[in-house]
C-alpha positions as CSV (number, residue, x, y, z in Angstrom):
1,X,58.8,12.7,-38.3
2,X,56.1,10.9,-36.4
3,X,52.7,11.8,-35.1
4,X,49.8,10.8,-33.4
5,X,47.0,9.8,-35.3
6,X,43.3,8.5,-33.9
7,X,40.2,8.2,-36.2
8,X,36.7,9.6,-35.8
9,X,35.6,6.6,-33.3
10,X,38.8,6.3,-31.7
11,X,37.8,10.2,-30.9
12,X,34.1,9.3,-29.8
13,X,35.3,6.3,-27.9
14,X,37.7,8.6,-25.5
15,X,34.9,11.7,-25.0
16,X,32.4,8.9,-24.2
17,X,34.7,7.2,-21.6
18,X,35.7,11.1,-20.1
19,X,32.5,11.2,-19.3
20,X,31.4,8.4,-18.0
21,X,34.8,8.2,-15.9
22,X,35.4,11.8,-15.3
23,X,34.7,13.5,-11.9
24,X,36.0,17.0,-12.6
25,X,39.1,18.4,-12.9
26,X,40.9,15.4,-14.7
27,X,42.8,14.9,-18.6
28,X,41.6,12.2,-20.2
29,X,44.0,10.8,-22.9
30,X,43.6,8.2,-24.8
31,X,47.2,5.4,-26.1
32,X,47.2,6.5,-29.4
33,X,48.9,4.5,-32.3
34,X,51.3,7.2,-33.9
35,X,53.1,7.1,-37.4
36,X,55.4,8.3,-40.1
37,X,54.8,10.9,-41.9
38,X,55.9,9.1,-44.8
39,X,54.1,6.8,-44.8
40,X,51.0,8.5,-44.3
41,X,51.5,11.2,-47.4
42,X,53.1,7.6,-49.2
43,X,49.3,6.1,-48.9
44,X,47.3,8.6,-49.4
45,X,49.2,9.4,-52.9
46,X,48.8,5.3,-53.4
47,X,44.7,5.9,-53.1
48,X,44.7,9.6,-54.2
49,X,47.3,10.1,-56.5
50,X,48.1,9.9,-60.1
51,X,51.3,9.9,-62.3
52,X,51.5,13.7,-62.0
53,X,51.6,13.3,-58.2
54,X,54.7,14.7,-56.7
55,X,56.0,14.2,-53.3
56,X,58.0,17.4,-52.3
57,X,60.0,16.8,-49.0
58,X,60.5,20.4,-47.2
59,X,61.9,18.9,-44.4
60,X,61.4,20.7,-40.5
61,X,59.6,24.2,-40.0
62,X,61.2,25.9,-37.0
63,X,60.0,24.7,-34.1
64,X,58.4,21.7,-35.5
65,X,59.2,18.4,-33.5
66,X,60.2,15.2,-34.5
67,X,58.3,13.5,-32.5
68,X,54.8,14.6,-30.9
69,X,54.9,14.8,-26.9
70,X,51.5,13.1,-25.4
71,X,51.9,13.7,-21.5
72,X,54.9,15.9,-20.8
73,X,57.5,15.3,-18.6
74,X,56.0,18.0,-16.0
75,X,52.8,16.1,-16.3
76,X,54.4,12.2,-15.7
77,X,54.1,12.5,-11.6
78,X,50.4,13.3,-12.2
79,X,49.2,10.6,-14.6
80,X,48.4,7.3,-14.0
81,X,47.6,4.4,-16.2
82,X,43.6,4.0,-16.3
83,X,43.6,0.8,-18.5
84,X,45.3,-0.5,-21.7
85,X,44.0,2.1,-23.9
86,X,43.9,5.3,-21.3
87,X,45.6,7.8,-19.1
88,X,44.4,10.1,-16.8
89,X,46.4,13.1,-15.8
90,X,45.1,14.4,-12.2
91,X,44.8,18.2,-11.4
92,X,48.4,19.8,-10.4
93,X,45.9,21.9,-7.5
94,X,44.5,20.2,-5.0
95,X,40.5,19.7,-5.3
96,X,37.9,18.7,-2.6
97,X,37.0,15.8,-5.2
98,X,38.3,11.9,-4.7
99,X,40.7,10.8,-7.3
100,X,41.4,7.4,-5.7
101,X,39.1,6.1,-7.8
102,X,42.2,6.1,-10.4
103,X,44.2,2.7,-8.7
104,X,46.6,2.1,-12.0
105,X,50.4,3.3,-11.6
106,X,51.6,6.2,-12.0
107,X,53.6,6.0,-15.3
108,X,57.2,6.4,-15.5
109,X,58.2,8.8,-18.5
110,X,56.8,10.8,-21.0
111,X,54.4,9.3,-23.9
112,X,56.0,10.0,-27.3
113,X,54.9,9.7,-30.6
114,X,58.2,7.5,-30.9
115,X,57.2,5.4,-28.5
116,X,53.7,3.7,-30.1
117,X,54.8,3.2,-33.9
118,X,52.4,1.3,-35.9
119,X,53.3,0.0,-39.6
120,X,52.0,1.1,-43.3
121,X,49.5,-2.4,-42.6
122,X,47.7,-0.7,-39.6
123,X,47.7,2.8,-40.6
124,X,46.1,1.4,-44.1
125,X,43.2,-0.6,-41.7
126,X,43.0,2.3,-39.3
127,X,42.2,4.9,-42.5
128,X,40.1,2.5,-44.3
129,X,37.8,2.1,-41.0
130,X,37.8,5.8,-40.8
131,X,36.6,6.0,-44.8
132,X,39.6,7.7,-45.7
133,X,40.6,5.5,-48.0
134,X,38.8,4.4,-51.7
């Protein structure tokens, strides 16, 4: 399973961009760096652990996914690409407001989870700049 993971100034960074760049009515969202599960639960034992640590693989609740869905394939003809690390995903009604300020692309299919993978070697940066880690 994979999922989408940002850290407390990853967070900060995308509300304080909304609002400086929003005009009403818009989804901000931001390219997030997704990962394993696995590896996740793996490094957090490797910090938190101990020898008496077990790793019990349940597998799939019903109706868990596989992989986390970001913008929706309903929502693709309404987002466009803001910059490298941001989307925007216009109102489905029509506003009086002026959206053309958005002039990136639409984008072409939906954001996955899958799609933006990171490695153990990021996710262990990303956690320890988030003071998850020892």
């Amino acid at each position: 399973m994979t999922r989408f993971f940002i850290n407390l100034s990853q967070a900060v960074r995308l509300l304080l961009f909304a609002t400086m760049k929003g005009i009403g009515g818009e989804i901000f969202v931001t390219n997030m760096p997704s990962f394993y599960l696995r590896d996740i639960i793996q490094i957090l034992v490797d910090n938190y652990g101990d020898s008496n640590t077990k790793i019990i693989e349940i597998g799939a609740r019903e109706g868990e996914k596989i992989h986390e869905i970001l913008i929706t394939q309903h929502e693709i003809t309404r987002t466009k690409r803001v910059n490298e690390d941001y989307y925007v995903i216009l109102p489905q009604l029509k506003t009086s407001r002026d959206y053309s300020v958005y002039d990136g692309e639409f984008i072409d299919k939906c954001l996955m989870s899958s799609d933006n993978l990171k490695d153990k070697d990021y996710l262990i940066d990303m956690l320890s700049a988030g003071g998850w880690l020892k």
